[in-house]
mmJSON file of the N, C-alpha and C atoms, coordinates in Angstrom:
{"data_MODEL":{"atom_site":{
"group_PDB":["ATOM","ATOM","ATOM","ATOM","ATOM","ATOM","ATOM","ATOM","ATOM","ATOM","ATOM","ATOM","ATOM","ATOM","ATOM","ATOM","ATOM","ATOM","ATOM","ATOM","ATOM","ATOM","ATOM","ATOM","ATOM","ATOM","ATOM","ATOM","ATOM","ATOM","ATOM","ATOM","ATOM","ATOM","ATOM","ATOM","ATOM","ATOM","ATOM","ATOM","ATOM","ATOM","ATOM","ATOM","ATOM","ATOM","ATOM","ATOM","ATOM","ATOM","ATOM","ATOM","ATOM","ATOM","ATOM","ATOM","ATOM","ATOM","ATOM","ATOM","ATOM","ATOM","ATOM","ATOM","ATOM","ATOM","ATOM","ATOM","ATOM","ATOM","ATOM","ATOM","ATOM","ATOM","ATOM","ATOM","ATOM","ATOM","ATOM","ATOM","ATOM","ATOM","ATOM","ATOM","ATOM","ATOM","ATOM","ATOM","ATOM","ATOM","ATOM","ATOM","ATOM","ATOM","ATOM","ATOM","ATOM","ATOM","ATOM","ATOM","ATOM","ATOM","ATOM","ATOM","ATOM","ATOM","ATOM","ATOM","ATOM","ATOM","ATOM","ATOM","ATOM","ATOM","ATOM","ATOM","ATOM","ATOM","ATOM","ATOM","ATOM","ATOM","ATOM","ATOM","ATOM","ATOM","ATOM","ATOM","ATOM","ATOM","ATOM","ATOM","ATOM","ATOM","ATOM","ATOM","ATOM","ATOM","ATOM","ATOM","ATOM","ATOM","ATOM","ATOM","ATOM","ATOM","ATOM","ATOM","ATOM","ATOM","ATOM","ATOM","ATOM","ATOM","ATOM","ATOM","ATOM","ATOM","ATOM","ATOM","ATOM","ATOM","ATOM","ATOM","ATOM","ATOM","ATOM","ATOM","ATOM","ATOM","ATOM","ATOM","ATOM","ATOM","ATOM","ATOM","ATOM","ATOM","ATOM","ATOM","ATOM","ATOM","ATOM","ATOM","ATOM","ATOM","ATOM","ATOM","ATOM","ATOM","ATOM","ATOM","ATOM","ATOM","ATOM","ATOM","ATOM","ATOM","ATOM","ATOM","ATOM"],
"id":[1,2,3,4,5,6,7,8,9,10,11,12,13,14,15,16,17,18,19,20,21,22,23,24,25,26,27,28,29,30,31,32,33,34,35,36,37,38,39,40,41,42,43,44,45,46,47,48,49,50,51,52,53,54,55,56,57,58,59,60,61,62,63,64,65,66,67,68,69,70,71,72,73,74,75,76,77,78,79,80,81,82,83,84,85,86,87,88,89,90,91,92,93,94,95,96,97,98,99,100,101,102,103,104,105,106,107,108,109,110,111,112,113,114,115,116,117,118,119,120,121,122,123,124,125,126,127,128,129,130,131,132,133,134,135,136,137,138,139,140,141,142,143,144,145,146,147,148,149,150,151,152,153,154,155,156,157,158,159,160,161,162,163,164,165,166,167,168,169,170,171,172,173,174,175,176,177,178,179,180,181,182,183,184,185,186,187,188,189,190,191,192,193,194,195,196,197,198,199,200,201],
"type_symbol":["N","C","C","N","C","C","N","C","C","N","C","C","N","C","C","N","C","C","N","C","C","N","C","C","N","C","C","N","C","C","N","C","C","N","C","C","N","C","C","N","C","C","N","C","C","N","C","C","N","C","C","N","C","C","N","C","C","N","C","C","N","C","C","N","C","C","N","C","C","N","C","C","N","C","C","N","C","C","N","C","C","N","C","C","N","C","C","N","C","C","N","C","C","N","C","C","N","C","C","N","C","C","N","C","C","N","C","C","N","C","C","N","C","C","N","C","C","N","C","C","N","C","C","N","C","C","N","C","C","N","C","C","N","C","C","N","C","C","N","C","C","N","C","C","N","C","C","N","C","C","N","C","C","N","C","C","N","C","C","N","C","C","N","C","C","N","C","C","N","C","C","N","C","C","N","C","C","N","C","C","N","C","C","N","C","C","N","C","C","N","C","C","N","C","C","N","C","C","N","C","C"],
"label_atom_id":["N","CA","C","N","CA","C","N","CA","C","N","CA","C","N","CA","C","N","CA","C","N","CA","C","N","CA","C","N","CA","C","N","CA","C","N","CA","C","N","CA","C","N","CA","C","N","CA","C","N","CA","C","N","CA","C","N","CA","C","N","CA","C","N","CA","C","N","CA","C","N","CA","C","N","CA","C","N","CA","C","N","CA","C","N","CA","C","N","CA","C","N","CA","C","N","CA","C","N","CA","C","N","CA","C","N","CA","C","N","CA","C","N","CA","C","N","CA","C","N","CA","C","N","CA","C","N","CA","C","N","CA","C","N","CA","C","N","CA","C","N","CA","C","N","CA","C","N","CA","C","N","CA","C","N","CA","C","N","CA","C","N","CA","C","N","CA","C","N","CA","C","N","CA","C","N","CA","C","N","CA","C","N","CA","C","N","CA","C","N","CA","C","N","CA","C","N","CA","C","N","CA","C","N","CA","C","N","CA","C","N","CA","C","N","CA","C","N","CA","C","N","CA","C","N","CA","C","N","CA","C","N","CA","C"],
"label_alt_id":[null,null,null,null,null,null,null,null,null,null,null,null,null,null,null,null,null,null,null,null,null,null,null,null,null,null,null,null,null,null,null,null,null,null,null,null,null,null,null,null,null,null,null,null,null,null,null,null,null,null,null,null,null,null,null,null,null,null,null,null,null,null,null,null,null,null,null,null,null,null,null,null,null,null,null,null,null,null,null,null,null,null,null,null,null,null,null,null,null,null,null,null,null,null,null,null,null,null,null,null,null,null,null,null,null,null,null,null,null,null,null,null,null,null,null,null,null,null,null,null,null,null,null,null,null,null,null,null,null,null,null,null,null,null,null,null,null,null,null,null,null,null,null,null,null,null,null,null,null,null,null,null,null,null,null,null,null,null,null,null,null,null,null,null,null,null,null,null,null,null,null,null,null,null,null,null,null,null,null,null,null,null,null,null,null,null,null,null,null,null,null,null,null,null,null,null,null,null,null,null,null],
"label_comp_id":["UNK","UNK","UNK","UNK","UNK","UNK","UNK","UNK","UNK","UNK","UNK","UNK","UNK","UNK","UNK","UNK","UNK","UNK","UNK","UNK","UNK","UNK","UNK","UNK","UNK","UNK","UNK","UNK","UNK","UNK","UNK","UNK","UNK","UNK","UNK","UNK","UNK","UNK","UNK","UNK","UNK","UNK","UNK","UNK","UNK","UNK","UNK","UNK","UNK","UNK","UNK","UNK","UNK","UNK","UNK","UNK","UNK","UNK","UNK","UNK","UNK","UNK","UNK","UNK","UNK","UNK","UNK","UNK","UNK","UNK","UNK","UNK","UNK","UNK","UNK","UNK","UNK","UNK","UNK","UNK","UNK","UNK","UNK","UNK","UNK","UNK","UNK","UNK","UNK","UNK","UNK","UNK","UNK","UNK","UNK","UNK","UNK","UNK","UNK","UNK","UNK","UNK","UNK","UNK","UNK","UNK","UNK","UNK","UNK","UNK","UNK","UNK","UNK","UNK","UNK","UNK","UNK","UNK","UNK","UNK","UNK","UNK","UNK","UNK","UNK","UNK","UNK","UNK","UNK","UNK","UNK","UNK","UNK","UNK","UNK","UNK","UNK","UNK","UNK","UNK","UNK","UNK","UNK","UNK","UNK","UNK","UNK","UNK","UNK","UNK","UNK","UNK","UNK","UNK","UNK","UNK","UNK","UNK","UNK","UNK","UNK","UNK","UNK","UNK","UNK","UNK","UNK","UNK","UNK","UNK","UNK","UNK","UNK","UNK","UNK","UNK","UNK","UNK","UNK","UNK","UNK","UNK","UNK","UNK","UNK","UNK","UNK","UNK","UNK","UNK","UNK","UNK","UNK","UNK","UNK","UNK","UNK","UNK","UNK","UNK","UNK"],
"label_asym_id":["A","A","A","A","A","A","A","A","A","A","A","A","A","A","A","A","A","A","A","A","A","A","A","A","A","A","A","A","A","A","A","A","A","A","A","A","A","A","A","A","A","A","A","A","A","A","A","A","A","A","A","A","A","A","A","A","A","A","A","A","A","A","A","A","A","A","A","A","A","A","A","A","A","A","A","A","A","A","A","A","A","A","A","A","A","A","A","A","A","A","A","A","A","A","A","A","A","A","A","A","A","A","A","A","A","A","A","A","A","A","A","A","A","A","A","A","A","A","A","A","A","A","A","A","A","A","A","A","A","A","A","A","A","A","A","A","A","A","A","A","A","A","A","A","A","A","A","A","A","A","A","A","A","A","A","A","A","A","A","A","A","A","A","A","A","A","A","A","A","A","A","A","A","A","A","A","A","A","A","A","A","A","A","A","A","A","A","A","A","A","A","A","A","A","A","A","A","A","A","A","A"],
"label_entity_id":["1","1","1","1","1","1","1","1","1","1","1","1","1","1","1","1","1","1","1","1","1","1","1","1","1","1","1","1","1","1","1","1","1","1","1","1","1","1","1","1","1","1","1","1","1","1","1","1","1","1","1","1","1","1","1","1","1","1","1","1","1","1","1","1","1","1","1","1","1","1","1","1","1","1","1","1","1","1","1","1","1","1","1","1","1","1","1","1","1","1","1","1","1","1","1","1","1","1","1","1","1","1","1","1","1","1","1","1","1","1","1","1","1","1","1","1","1","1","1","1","1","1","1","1","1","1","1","1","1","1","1","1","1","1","1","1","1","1","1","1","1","1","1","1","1","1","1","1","1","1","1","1","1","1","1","1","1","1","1","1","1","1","1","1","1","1","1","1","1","1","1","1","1","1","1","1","1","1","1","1","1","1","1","1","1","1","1","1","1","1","1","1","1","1","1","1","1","1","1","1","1"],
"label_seq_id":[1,1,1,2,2,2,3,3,3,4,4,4,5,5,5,6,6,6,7,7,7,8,8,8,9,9,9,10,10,10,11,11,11,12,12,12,13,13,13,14,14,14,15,15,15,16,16,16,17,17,17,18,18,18,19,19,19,20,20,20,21,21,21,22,22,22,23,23,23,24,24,24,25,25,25,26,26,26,27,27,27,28,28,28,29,29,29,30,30,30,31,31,31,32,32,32,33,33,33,34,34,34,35,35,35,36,36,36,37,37,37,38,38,38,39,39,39,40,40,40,41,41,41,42,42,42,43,43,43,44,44,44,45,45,45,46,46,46,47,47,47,48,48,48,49,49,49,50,50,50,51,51,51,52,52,52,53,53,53,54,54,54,55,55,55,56,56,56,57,57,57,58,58,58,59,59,59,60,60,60,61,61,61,62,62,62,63,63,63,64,64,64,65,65,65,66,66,66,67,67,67],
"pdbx_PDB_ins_code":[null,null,null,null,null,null,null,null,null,null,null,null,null,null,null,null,null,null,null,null,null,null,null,null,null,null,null,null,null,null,null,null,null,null,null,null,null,null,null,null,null,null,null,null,null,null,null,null,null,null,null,null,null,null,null,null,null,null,null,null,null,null,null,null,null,null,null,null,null,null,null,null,null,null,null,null,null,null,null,null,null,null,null,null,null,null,null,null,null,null,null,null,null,null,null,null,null,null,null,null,null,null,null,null,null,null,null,null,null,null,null,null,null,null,null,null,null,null,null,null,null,null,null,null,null,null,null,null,null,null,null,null,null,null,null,null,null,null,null,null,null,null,null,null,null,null,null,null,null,null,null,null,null,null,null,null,null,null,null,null,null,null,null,null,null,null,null,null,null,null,null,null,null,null,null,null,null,null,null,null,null,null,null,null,null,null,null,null,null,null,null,null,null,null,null,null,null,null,null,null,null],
"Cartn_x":[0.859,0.0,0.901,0.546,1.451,0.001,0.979,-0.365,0.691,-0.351,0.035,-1.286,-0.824,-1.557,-2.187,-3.454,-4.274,-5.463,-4.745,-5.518,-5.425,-4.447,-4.864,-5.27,-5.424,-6.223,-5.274,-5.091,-4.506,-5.251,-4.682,-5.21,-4.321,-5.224,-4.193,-4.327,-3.407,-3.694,-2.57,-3.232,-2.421,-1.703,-0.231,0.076,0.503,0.907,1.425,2.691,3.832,5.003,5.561,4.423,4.007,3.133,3.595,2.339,1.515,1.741,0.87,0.104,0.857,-0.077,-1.21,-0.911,-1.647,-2.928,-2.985,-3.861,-4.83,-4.205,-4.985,-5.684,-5.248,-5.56,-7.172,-6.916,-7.835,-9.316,-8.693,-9.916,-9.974,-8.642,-8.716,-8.498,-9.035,-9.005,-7.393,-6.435,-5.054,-4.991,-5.949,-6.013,-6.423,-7.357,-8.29,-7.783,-6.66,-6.038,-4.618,-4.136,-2.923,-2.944,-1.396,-0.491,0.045,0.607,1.81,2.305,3.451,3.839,5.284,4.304,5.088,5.903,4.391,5.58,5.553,5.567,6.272,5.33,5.181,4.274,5.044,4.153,4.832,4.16,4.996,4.47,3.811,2.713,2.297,3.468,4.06,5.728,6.847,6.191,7.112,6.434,5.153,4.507,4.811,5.3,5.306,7.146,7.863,9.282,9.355,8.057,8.06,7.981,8.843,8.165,7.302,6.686,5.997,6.413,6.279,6.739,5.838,6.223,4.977,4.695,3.628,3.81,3.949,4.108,4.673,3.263,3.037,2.022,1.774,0.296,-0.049,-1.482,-1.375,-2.253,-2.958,-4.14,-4.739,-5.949,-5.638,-6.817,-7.4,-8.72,-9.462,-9.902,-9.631,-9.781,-11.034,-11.873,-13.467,-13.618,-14.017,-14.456,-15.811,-16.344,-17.15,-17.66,-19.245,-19.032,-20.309],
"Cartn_y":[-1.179,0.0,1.237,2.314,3.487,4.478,5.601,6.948,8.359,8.598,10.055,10.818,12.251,13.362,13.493,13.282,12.702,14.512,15.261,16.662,16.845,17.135,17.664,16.768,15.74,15.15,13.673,12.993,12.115,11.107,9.587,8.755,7.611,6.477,5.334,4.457,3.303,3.029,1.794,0.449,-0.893,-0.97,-1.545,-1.878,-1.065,0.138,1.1,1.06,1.59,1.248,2.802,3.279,3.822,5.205,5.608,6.593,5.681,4.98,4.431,3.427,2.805,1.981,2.988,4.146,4.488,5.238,5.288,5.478,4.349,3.208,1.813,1.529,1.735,1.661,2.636,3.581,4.565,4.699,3.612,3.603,4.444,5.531,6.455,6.514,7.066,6.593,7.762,7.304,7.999,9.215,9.134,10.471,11.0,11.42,12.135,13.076,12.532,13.387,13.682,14.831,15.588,15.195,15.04,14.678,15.195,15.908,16.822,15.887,15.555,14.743,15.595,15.684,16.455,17.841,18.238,19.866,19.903,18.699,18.318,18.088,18.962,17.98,16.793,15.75,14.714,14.596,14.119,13.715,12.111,12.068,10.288,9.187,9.686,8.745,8.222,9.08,9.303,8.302,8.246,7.868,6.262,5.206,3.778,3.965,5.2,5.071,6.174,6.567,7.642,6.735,6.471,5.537,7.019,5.656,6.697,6.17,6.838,6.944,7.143,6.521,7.644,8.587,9.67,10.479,11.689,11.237,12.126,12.552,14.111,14.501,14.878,13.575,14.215,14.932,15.532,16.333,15.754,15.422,15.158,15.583,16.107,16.779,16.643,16.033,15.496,16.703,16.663,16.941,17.022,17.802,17.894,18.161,17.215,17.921,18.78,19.387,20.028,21.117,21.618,22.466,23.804],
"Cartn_z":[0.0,0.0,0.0,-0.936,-0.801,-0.777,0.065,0.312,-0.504,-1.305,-2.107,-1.947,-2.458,-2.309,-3.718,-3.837,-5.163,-5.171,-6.207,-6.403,-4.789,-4.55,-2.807,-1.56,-2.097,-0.777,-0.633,0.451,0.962,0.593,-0.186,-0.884,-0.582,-0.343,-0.333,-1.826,-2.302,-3.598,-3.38,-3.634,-3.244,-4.365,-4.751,-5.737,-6.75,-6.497,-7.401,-7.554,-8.553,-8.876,-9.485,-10.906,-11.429,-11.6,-12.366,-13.015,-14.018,-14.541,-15.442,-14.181,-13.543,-12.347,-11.907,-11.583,-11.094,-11.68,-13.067,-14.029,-14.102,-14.359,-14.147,-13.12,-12.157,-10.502,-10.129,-11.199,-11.154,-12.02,-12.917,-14.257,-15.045,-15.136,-16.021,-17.421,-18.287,-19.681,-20.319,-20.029,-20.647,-21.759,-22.563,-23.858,-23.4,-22.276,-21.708,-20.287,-19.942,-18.635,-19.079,-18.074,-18.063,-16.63,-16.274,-15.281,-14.872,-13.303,-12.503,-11.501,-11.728,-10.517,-9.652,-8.462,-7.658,-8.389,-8.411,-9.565,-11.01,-11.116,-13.005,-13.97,-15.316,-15.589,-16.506,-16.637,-17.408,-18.577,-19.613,-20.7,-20.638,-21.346,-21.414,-21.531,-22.366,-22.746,-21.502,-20.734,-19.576,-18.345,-18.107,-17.068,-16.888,-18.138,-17.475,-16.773,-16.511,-16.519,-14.932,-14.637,-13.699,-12.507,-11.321,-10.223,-9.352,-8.399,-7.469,-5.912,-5.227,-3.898,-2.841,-1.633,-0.509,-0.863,-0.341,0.139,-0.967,-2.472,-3.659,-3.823,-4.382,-5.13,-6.155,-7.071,-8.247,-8.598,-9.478,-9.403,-11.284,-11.548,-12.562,-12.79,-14.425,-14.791,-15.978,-16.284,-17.021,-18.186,-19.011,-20.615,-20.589,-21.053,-21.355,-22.635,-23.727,-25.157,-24.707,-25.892,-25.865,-26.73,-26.949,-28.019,-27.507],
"occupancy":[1.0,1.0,1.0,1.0,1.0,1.0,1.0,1.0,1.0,1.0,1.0,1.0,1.0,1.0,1.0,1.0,1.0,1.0,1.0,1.0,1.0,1.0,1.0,1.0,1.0,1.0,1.0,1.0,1.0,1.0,1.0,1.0,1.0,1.0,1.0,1.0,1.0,1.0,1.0,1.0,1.0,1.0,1.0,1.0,1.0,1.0,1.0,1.0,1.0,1.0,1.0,1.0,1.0,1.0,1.0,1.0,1.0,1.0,1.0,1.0,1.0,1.0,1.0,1.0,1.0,1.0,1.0,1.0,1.0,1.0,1.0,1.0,1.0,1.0,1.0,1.0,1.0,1.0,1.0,1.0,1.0,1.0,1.0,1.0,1.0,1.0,1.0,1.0,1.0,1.0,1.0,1.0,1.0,1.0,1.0,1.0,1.0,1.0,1.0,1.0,1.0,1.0,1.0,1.0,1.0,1.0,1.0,1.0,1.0,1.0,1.0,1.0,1.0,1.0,1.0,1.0,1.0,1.0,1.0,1.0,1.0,1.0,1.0,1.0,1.0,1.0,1.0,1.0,1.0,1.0,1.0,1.0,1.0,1.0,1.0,1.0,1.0,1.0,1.0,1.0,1.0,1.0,1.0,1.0,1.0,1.0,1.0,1.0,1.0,1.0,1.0,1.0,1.0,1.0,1.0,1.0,1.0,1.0,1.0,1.0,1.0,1.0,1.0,1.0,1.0,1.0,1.0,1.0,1.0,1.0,1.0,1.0,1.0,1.0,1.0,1.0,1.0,1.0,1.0,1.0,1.0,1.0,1.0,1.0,1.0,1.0,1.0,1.0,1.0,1.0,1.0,1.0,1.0,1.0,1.0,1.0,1.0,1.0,1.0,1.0,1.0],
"B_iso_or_equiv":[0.0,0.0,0.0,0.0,0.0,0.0,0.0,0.0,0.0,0.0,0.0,0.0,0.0,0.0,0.0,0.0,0.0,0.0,0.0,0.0,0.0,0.0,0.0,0.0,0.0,0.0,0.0,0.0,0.0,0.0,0.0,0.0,0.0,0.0,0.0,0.0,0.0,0.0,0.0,0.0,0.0,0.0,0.0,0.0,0.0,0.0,0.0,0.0,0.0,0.0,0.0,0.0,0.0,0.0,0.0,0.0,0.0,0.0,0.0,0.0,0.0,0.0,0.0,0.0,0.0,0.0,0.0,0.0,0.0,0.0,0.0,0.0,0.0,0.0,0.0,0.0,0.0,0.0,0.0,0.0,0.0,0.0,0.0,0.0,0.0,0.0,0.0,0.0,0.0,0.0,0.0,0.0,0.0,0.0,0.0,0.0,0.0,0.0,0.0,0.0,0.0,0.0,0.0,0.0,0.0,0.0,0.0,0.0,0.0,0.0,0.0,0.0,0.0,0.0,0.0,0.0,0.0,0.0,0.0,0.0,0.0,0.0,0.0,0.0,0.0,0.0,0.0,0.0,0.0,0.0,0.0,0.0,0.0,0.0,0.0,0.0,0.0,0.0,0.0,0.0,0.0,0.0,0.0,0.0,0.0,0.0,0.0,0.0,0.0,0.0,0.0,0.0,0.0,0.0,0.0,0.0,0.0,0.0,0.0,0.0,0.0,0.0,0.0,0.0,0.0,0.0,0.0,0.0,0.0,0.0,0.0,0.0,0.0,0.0,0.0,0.0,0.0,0.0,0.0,0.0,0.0,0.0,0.0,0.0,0.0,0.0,0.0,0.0,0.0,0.0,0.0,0.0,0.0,0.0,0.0,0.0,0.0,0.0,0.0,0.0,0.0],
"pdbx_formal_charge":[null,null,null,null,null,null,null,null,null,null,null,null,null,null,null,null,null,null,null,null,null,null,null,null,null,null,null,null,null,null,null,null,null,null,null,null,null,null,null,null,null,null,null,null,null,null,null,null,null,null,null,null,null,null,null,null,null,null,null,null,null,null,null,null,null,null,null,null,null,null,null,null,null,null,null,null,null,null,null,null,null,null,null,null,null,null,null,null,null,null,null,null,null,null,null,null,null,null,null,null,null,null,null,null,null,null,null,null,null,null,null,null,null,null,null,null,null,null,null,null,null,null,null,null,null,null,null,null,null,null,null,null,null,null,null,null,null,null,null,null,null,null,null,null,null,null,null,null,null,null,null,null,null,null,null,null,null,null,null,null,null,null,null,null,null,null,null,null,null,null,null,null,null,null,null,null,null,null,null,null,null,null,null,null,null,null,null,null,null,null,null,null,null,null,null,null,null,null,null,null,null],
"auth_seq_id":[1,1,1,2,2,2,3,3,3,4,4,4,5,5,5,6,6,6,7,7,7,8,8,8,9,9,9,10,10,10,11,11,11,12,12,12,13,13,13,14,14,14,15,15,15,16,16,16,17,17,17,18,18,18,19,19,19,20,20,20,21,21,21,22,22,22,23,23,23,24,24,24,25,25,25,26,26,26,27,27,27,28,28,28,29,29,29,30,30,30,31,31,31,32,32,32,33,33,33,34,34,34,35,35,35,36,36,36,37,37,37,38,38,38,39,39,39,40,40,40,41,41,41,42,42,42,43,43,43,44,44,44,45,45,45,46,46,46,47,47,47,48,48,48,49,49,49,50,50,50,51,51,51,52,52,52,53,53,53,54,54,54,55,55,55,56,56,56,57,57,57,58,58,58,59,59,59,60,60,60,61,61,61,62,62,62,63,63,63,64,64,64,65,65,65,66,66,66,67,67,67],
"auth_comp_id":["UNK","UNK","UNK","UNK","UNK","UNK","UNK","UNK","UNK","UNK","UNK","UNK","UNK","UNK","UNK","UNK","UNK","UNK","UNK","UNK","UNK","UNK","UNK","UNK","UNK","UNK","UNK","UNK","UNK","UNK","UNK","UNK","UNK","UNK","UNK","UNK","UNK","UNK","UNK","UNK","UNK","UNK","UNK","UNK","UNK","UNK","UNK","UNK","UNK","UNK","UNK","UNK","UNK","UNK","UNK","UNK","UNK","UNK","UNK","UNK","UNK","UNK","UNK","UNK","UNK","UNK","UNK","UNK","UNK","UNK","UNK","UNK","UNK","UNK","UNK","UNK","UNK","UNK","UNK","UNK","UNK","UNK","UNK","UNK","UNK","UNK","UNK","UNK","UNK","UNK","UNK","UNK","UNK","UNK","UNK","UNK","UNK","UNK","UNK","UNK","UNK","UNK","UNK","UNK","UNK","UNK","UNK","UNK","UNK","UNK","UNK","UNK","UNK","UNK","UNK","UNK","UNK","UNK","UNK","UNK","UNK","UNK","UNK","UNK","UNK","UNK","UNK","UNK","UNK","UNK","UNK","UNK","UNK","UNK","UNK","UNK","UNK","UNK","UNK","UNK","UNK","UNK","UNK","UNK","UNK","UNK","UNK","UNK","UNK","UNK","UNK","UNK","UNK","UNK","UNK","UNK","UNK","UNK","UNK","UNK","UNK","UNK","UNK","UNK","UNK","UNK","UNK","UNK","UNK","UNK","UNK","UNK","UNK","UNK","UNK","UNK","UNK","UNK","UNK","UNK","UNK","UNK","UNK","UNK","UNK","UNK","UNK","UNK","UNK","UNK","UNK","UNK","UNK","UNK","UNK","UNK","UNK","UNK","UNK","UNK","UNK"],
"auth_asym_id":["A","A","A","A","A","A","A","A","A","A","A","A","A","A","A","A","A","A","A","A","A","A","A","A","A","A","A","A","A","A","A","A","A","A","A","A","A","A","A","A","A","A","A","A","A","A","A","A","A","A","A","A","A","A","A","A","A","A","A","A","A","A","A","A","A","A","A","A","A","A","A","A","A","A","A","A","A","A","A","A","A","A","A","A","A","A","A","A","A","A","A","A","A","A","A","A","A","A","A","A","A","A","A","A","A","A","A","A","A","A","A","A","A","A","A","A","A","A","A","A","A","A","A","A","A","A","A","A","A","A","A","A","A","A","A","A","A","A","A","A","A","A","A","A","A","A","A","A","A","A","A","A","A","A","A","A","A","A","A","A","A","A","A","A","A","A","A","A","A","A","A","A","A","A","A","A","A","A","A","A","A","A","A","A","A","A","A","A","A","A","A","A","A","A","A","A","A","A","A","A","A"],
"auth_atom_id":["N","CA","C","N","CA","C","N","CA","C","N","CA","C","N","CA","C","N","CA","C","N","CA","C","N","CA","C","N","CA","C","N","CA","C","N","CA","C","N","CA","C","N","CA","C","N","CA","C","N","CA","C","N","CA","C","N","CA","C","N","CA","C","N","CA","C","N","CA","C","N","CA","C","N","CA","C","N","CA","C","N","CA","C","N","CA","C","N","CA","C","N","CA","C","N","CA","C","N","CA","C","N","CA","C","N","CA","C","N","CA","C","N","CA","C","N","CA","C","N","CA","C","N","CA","C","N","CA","C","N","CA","C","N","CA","C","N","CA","C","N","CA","C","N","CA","C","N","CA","C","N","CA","C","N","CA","C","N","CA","C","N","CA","C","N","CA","C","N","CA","C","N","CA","C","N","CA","C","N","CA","C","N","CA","C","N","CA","C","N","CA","C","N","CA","C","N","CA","C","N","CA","C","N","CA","C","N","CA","C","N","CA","C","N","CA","C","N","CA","C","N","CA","C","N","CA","C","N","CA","C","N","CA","C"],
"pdbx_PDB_model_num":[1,1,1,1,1,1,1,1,1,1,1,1,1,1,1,1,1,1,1,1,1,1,1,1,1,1,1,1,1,1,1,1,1,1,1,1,1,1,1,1,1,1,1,1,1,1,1,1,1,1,1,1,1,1,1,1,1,1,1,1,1,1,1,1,1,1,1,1,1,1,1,1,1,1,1,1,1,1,1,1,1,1,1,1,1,1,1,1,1,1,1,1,1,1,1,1,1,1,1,1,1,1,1,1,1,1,1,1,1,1,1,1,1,1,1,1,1,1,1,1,1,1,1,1,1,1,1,1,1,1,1,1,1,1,1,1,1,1,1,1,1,1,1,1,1,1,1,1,1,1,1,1,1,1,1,1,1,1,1,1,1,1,1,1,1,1,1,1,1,1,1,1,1,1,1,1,1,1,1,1,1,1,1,1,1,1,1,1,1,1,1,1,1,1,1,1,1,1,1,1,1]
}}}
């Protein structure tokens, strides 16, 4: 079990390694969100090579089409 700061708020999440773990973990659909990890933003390319840690914070934000 690792605990990160998920948009602000304290989150636990079993089995993470990853930024991409933790997309999966989440049910999030990948074309559709932007990523900050701890500060940074990351590119998609980047997230199966990004580990994650206690305690690290990301911040994700969902893409809205629309007209």
């Amino acid at each position: 079990m690792i605990e990160i700061f998920l948009n602000g708020e304290r989150r636990a999440l079993p089995s993470v390694h990853t930024i991409s773990d933790v997309v999966s973990a989440l049910g999030l659909v990948p074309p559709m969100i932007l990523i900050e990890h701890n500060g940074t933003a990351l590119r998609r390319s980047e997230w199966p090579s990004t580990s994650i840690s206690d305690q690290d914070r990301l911040e994700i934000l969902q893409v809205a089409a629309g007209g």
